[in-house]
ROFITOR-306845 format. One record per residue (C-alpha): residue number from 1; chain; y, z, x. Coordinates in Angstrom, 2 decimals. Each point is the difference from the previous one (the first is absolute). Layout:
<atoms>
+-----+------+---------+---------+---------+
: pos : unit :      py :      pz :      px :
+-----+------+---------+---------+---------+
: NUM :    A :       Y :       Z :       X :
...
+-----+------+---------+---------+---------+
</atoms>
This chain:
<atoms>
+-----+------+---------+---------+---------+
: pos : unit :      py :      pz :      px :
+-----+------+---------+---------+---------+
:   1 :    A :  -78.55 : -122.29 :  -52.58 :
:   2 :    A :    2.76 :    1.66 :    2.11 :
:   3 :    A :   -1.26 :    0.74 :    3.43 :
:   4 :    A :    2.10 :    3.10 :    1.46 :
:   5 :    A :   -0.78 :   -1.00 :    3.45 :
:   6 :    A :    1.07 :   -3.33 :   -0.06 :
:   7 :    A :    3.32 :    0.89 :    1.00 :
:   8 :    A :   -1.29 :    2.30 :    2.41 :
:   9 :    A :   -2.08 :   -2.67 :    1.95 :
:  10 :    A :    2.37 :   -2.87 :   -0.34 :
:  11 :    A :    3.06 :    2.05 :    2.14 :
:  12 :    A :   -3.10 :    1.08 :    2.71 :
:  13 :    A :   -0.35 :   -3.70 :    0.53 :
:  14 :    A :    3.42 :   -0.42 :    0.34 :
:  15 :    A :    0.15 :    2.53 :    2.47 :
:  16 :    A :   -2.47 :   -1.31 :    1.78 :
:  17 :    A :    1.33 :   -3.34 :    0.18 :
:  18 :    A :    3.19 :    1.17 :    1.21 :
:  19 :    A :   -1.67 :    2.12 :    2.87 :
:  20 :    A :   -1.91 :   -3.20 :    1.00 :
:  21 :    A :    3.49 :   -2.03 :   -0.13 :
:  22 :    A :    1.50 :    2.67 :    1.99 :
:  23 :    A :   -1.99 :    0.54 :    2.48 :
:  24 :    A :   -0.42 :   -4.28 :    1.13 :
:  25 :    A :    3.93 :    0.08 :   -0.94 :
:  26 :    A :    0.60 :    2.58 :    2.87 :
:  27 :    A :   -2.52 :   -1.56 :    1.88 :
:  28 :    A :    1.91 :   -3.56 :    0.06 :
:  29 :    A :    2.89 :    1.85 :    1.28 :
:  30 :    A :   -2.31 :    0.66 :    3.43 :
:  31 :    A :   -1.05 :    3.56 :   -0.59 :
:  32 :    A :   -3.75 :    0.54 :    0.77 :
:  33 :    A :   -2.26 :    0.55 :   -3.13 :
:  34 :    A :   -0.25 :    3.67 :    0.68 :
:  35 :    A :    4.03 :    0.49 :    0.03 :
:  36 :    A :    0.37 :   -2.15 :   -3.35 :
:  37 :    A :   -3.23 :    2.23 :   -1.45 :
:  38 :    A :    2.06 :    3.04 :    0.62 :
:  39 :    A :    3.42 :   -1.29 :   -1.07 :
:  40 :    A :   -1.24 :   -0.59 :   -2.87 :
:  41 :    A :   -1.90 :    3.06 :   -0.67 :
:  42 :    A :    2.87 :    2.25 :    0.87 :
:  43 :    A :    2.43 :   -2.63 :   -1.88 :
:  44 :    A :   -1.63 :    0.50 :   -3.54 :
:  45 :    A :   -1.07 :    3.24 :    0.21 :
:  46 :    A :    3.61 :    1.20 :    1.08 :
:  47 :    A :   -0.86 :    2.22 :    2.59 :
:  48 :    A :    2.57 :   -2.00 :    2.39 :
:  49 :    A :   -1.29 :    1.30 :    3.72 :
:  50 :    A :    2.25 :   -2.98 :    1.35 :
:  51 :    A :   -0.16 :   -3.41 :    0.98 :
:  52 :    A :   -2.53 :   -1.12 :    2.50 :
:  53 :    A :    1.47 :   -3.26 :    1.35 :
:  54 :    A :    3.70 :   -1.61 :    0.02 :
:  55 :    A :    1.13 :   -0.23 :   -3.47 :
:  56 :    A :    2.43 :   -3.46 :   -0.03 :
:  57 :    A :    1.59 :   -0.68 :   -3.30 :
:  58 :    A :   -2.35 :   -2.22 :   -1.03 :
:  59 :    A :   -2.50 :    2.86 :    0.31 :
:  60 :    A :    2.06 :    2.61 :   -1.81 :
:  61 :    A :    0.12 :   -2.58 :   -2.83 :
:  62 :    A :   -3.49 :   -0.69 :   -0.66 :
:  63 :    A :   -0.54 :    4.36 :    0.47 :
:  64 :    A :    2.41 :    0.47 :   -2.55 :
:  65 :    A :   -1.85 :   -2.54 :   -2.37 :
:  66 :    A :   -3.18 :    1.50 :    1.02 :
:  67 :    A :    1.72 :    3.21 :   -1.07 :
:  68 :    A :    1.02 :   -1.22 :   -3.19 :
:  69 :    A :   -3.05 :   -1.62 :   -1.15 :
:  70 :    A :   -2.18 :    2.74 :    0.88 :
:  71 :    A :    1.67 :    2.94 :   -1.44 :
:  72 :    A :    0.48 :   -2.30 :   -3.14 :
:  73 :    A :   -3.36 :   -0.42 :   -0.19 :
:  74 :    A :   -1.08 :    3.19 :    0.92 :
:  75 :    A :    2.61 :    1.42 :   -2.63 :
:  76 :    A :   -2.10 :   -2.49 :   -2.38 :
:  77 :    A :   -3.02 :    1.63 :    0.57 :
:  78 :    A :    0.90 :    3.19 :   -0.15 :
:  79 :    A :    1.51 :   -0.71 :   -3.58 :
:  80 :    A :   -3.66 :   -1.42 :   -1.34 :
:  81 :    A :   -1.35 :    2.93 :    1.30 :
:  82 :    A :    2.65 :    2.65 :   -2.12 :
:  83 :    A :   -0.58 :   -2.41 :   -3.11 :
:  84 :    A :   -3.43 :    0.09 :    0.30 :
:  85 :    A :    0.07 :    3.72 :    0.11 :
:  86 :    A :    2.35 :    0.41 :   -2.55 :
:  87 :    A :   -1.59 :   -1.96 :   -2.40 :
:  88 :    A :   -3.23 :    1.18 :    0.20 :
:  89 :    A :    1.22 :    3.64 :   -0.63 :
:  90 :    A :    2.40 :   -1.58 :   -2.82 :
:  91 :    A :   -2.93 :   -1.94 :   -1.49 :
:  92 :    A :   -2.35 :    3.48 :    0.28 :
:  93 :    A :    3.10 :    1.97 :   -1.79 :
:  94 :    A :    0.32 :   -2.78 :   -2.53 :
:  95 :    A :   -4.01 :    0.34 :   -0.68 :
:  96 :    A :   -0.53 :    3.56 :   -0.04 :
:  97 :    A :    2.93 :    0.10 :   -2.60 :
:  98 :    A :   -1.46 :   -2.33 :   -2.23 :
:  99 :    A :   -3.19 :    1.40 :    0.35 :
: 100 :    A :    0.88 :    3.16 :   -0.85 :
: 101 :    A :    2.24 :   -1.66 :   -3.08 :
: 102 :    A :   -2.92 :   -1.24 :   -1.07 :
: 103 :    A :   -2.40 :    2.85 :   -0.15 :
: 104 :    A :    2.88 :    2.32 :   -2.09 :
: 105 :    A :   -0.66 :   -3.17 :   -2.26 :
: 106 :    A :   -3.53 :    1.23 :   -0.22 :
: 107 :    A :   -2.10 :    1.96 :   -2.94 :
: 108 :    A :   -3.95 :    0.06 :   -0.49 :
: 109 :    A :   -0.53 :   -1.76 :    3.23 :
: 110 :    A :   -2.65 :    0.61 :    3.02 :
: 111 :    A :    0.95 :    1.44 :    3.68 :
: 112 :    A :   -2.34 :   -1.38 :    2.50 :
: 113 :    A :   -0.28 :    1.81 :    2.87 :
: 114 :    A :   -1.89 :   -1.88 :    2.92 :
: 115 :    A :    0.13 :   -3.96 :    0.39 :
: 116 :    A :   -3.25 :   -0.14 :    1.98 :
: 117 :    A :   -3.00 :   -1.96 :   -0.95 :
: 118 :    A :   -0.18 :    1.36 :   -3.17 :
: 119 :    A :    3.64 :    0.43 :   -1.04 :
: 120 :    A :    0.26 :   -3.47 :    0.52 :
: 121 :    A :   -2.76 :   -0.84 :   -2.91 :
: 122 :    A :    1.60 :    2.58 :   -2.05 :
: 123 :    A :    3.47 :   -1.43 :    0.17 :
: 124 :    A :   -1.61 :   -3.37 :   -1.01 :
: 125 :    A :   -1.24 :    1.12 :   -2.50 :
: 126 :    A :    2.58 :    1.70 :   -1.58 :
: 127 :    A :    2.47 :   -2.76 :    0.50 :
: 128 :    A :   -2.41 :   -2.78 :   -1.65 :
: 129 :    A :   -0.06 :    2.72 :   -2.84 :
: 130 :    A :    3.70 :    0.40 :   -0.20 :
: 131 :    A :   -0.13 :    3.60 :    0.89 :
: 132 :    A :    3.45 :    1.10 :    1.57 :
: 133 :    A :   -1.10 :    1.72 :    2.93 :
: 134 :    A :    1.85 :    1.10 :    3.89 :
: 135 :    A :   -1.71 :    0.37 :    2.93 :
: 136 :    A :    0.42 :    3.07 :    2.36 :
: 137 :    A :   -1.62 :   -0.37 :    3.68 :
: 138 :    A :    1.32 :    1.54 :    3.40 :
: 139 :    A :   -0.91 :   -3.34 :    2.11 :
: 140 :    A :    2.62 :   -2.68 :    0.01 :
: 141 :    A :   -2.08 :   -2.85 :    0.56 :
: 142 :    A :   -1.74 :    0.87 :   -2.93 :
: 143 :    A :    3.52 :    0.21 :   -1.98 :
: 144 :    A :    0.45 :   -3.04 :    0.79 :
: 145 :    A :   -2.61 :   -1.72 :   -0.83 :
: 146 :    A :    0.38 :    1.61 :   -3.04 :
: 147 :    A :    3.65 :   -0.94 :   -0.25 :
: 148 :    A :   -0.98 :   -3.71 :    0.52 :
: 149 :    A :   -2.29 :    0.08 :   -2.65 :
: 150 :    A :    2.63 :    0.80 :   -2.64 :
: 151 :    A :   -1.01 :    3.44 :   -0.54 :
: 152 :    A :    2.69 :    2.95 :   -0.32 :
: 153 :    A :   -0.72 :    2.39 :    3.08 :
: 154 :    A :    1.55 :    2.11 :    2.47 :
: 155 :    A :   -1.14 :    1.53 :    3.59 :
: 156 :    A :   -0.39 :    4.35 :   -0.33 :
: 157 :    A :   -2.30 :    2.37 :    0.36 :
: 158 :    A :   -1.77 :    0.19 :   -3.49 :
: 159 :    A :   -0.72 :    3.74 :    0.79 :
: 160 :    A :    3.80 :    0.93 :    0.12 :
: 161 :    A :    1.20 :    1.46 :   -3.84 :
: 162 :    A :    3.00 :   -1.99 :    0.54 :
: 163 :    A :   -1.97 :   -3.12 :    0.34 :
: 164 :    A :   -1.54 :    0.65 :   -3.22 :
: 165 :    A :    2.77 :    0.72 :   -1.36 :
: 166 :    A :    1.94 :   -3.34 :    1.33 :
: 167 :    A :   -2.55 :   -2.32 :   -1.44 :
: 168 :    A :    0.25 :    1.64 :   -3.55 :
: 169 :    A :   -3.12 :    2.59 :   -0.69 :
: 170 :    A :    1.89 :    1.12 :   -2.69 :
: 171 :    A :   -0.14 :   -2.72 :   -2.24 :
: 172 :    A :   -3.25 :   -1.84 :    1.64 :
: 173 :    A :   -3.05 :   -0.31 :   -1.97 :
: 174 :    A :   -2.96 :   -0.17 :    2.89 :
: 175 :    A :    0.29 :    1.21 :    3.51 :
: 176 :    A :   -3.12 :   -2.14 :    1.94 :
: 177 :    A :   -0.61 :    1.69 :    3.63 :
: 178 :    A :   -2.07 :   -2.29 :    2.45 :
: 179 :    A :    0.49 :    1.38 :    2.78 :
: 180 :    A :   -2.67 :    0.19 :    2.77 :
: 181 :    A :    0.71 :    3.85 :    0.89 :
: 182 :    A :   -1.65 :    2.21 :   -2.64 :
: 183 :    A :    2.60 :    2.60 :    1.41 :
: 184 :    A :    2.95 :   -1.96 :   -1.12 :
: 185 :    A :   -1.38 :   -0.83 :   -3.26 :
: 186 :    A :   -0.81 :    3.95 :   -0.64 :
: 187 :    A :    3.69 :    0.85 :    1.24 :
: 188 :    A :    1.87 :   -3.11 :   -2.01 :
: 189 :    A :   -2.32 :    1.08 :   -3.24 :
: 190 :    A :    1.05 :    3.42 :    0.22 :
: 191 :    A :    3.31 :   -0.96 :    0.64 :
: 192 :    A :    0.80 :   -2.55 :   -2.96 :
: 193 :    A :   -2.43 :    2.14 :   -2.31 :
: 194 :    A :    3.04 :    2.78 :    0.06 :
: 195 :    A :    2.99 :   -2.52 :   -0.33 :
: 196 :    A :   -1.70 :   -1.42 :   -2.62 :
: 197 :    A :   -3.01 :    1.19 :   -2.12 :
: 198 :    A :   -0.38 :   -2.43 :   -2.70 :
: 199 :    A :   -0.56 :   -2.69 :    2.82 :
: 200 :    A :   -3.41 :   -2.16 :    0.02 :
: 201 :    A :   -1.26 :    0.71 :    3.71 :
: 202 :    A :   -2.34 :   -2.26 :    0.86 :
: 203 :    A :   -1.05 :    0.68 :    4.37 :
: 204 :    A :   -2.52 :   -1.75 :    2.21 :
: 205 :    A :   -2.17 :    2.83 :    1.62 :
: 206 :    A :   -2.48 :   -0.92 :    3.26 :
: 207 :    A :   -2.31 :    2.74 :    0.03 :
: 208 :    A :   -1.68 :    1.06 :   -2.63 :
: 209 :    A :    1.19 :    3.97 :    0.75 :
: 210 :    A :    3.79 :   -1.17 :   -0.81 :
: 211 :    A :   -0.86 :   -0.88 :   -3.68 :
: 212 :    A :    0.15 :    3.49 :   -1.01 :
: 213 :    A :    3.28 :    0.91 :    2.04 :
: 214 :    A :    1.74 :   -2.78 :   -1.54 :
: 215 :    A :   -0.66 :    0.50 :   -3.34 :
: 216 :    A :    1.41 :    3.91 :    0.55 :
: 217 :    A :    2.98 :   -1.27 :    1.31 :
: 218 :    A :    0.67 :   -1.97 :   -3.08 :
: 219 :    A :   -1.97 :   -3.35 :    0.16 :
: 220 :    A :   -1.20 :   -1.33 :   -2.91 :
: 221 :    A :   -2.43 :   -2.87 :    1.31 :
: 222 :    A :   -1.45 :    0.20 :    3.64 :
: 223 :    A :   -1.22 :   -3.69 :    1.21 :
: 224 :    A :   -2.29 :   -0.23 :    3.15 :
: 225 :    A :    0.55 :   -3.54 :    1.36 :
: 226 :    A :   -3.12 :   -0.04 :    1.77 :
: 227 :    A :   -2.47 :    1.74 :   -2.35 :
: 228 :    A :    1.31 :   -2.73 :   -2.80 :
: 229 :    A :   -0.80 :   -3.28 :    2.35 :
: 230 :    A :   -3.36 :    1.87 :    0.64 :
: 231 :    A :   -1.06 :    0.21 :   -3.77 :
: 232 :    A :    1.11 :   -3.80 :   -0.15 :
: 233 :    A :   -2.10 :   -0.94 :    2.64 :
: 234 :    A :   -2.93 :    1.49 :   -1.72 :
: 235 :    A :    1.09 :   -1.26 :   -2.96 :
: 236 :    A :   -0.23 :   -3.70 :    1.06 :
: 237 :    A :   -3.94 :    0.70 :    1.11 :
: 238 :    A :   -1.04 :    1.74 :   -3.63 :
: 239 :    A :    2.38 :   -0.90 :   -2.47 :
: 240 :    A :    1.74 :   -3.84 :    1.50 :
: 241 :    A :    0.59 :   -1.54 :   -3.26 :
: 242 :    A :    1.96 :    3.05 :   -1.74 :
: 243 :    A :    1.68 :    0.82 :    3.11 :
: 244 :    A :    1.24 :   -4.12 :    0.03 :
: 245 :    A :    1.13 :    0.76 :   -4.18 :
: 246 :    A :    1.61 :    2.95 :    0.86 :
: 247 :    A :    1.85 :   -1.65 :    3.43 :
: 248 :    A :    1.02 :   -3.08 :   -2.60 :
: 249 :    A :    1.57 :    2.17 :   -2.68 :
: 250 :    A :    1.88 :    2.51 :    2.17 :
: 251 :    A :    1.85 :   -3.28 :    2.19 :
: 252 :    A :    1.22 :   -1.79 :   -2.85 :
: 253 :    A :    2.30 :   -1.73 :    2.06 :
: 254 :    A :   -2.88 :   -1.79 :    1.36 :
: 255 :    A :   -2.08 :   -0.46 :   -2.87 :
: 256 :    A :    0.36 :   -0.46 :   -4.01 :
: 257 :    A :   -1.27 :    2.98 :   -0.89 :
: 258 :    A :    1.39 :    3.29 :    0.77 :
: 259 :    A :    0.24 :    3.71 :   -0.60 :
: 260 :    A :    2.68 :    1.37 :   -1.10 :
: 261 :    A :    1.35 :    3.43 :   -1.66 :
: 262 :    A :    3.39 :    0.68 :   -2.30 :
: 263 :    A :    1.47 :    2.47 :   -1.91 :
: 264 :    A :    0.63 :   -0.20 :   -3.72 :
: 265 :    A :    3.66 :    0.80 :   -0.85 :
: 266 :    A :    0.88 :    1.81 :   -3.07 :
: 267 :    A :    1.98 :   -3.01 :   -1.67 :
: 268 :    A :   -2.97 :   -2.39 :    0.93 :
: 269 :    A :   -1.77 :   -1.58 :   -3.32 :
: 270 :    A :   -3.46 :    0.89 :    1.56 :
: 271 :    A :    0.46 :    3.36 :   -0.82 :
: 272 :    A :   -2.06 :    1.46 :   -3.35 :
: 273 :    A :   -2.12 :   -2.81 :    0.35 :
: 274 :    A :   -3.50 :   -0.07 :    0.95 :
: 275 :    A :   -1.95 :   -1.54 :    2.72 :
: 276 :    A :   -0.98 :   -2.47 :   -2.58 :
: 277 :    A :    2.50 :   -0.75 :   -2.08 :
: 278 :    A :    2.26 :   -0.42 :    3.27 :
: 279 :    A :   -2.29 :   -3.24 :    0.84 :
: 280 :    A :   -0.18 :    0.90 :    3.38 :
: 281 :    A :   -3.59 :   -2.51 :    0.52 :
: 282 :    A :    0.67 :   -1.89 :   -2.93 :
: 283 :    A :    3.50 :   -1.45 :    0.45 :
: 284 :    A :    0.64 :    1.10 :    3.68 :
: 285 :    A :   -3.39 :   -0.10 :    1.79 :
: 286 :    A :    0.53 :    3.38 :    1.12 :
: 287 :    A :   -2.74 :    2.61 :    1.03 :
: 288 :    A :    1.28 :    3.60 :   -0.26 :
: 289 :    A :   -1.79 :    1.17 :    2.46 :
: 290 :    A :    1.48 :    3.96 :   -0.31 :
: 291 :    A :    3.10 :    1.44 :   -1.69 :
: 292 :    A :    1.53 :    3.30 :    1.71 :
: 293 :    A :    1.83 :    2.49 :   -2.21 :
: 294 :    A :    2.87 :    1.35 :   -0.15 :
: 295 :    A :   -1.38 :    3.37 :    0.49 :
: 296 :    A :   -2.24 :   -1.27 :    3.07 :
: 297 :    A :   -3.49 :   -0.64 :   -1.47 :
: 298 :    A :   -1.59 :   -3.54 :    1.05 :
: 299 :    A :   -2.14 :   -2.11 :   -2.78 :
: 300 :    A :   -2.29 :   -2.38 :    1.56 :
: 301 :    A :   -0.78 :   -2.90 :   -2.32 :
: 302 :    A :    1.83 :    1.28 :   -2.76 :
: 303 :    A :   -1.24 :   -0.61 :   -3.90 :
: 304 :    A :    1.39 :   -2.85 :   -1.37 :
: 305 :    A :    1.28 :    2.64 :   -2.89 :
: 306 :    A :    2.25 :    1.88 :    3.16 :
: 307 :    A :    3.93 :    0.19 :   -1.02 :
: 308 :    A :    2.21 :   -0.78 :    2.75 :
: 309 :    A :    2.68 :    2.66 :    0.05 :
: 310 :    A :    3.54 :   -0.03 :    1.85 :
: 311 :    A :   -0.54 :    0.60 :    3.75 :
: 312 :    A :   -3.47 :   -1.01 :    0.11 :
: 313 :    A :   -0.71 :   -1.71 :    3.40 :
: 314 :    A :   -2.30 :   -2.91 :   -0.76 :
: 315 :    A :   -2.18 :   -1.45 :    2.55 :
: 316 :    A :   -0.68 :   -3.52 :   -1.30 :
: 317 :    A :   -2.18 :   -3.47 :    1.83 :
: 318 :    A :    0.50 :   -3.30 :   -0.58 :
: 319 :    A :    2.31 :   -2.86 :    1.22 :
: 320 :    A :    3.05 :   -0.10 :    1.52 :
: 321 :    A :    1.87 :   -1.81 :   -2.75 :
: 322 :    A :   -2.33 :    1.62 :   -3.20 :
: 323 :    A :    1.54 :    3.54 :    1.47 :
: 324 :    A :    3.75 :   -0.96 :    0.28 :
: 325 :    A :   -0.53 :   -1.81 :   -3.36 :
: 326 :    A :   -1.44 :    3.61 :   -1.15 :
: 327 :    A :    2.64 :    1.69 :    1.83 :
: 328 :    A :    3.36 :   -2.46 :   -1.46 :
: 329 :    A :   -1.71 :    0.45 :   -3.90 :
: 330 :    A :    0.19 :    3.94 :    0.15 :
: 331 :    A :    2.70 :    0.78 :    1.95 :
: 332 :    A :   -0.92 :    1.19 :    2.91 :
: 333 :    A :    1.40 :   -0.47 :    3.46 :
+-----+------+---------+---------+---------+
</atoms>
C-alpha cells in the first residue's frame, strides 16, 4: 500500500542527519558547539545574520555543501508535501466524479441516509441481497468506512434538496432514514416526500410522539429501534423457539432456510396458475406463507386454489437453494 508520508519522513531524516553532520563538521573546524548550533540553524533556514567565526576556504566549502544539501533536501520535502496534497484532492475529484457517474447510472435503487449503527446493518443487508443502494451521511469518518466497504456514498447534508437530488430521488425506489434526530428525519421526510411522491419512505423514529409527524410528512413505515429490541427481548422469555425459527429464516445467509419475498412479472410462467398446480410444496418445498396484491390487500396462508397474478409480491420459506431453484424455473429475478 502506498504510504503518502513516506517521502515526507524519509527527507526529515535527511535533514536531520545533515544538521547533526553540520554542526560536529563546524565543530572540527574549532568553533564551540553553540557557534556550529547556530551556523547551522541560520545556514539552512536562510536567514543569513552573518558568520560567527573566521570563515577560511575550507570552511566556505563545507557551508556551501551544507547549503546545497540542505536546501536540496528541504526542496525534497517540500515536494512530498505538494504531492501529497495534490493527490489527495486529485484522488477526492476523481471519486466524487465517479461516484456521482455512478448514481446517474441508477433506477429503482435505495438512498440511505445515516451510516450509524443501524445504517451499517441496513447496507449489509442490502448488498448481500444485491440491492443497488448509495449512502448519504454528513460525517466523513463514517463515509469512509463506508467507502472501504465497497459501498457507493458521498459526504452532504441529507436534509439539503440538492443532496437528494445528487444521489438520484428521482429514479430511487426506497429512501431508508436512520438517523438519530427525529427532527432531521421529520425535515428530510418532508423534504424528499415533495421531490418525489411515489418514493417508499421508510424512517427510524425515537419517541413514540414522532410516529405520527413522520407519517404526515410523507413516511410510509416508522421503525423505533428501541421499542423493536424490547419486543425481542420479551420474545426470547415467552415465545424462544419461534423467535429462534423466525431469526433462522430471516438470516439466510447464516442458515438453510430463509425468508424471502418476489414479485411475479407479467411474462413469468407462474402466472394463471394456482397455488397448486404451481407445485410450490410439492416440487419446490416452498411454504407461501402470504401473497400481497397488486391492489394492496395481504392473504395470509393463501388456499391452495389462489391464482398468482402479475405483480403479486410473494412471501415464500424454505431453503436457500429450493427458492433460487423456484426463482430460475419462473423467471423471476
Amino acid at each position: 500500500m502506498n504510504d503518502p508520508f513516506r517521502r515526507l519522513r524519509i527527507g526529515l531524516l535527511i535533514l536531520a542527519a545533515i544538521f547533526v553532520i553540520a554542526t560536529w563538521g563546524y565543530h572540527l573546524f574549532g568553533w564551540t558547539w553553540l557557534d556550529s548550533f547556530y551556523m547551522v540553524v541560520i545556514t539552512l533556514s536562510t536567514v543569513g545574520y552573518g558568520e560567527v567565526g573566521v570563515m577560511t576556504p575550507s570552511l566556505k566549502i563545507f557551508t556551501v555543501l551544507v547549503i546545497v544539501f540542505g536546501g536540496s533536501t528541504a526542496l525534497y520535502i517540500a515536494g512530498g508535501f505538494v504531492q501529497m496534497v495534490l493527490e489527495g484532492e486529485v484522488n477526492r475529484a476523481f471519486g466524487l466524479r465517479r461516484v456521482t457517474k455512478e448514481i446517474e447510472r441508477m433506477e429503482g435503487h435505495v438512498i440511505l441516509c445515516g451510516f450509524g449503527r443501524m445504517g451499517e446493518v441496513v447496507a449489509g443487508e442490502l448488498s448481500r441481497r444485491k440491492q443497488p443502494f448509495v449512502v448519504v451521511d454528513e460525517e466523513p469518518a463514517r463515509i469512509n468506512e463506508a467507502l472501504g466497504q465497497g459501498y457507493l456514498a458521498f459526504q452532504s447534508n441529507a436534509s439539503d434538496e440538492e443532496t437528494l437530488l445528487r444521489a438520484g430521488i428521482a429514479l430511487a425506489k426506497t429512501l431508508v432514514i436512520t438517523l438519530p434526530s427525529d427532527a432531521d428525519n421529520v425535515f428530510i421526510t418532508l423534504t424528499a416526500r415533495n421531490l418525489n411522491p411515489a418514493l417508499k419512505i421508510i424512517a427510524r423514529g425515537e419517541l413514540r410522539s414522532t410516529e405520527k409527524k413522520l407519517i404526515q410528512a410523507g413516511a410510509d413505515r416508522v421503525i423505533f429501534p428501541a421499542a423493536t429490541a424490547a419486543l425481542r427481548i420479551a420474545a426470547m422469555i415467552t415465545r424462544p423457539s419461534t423467535l429462534e425459527l423466525i431469526e433462522l429464516a430471516s438470516a439466510g445467509h447464516n442458515a438453510e432456510m430463509a425468508i424471502d419475498e418476489f414479485t411475479i412479472p407479467s411474462q413469468s410462467p407462474l402466472v394463471g396458475s394456482t397455488v397448486r398446480d404451481s407445485g410450490t410444496r410439492s416440487r419446490h418445498g416452498l411454504l407461501i406463507v402470504a401473497i400481497r396484491g397488486a391492489d394492496g390487500q395481504l392473504a395470509f396462508n393463501p388456499d391452495a386454489s389462489t391464482e398468482f397474478r402479475p405483480g403479486d409480491a410473494v412471501i415464500a420459506m424454505g431453503r436457500v437453494e429450493d427458492i433460487e431453484r423456484f426463482r430460475a424455473d419462473y423467471g423471476i429475478r
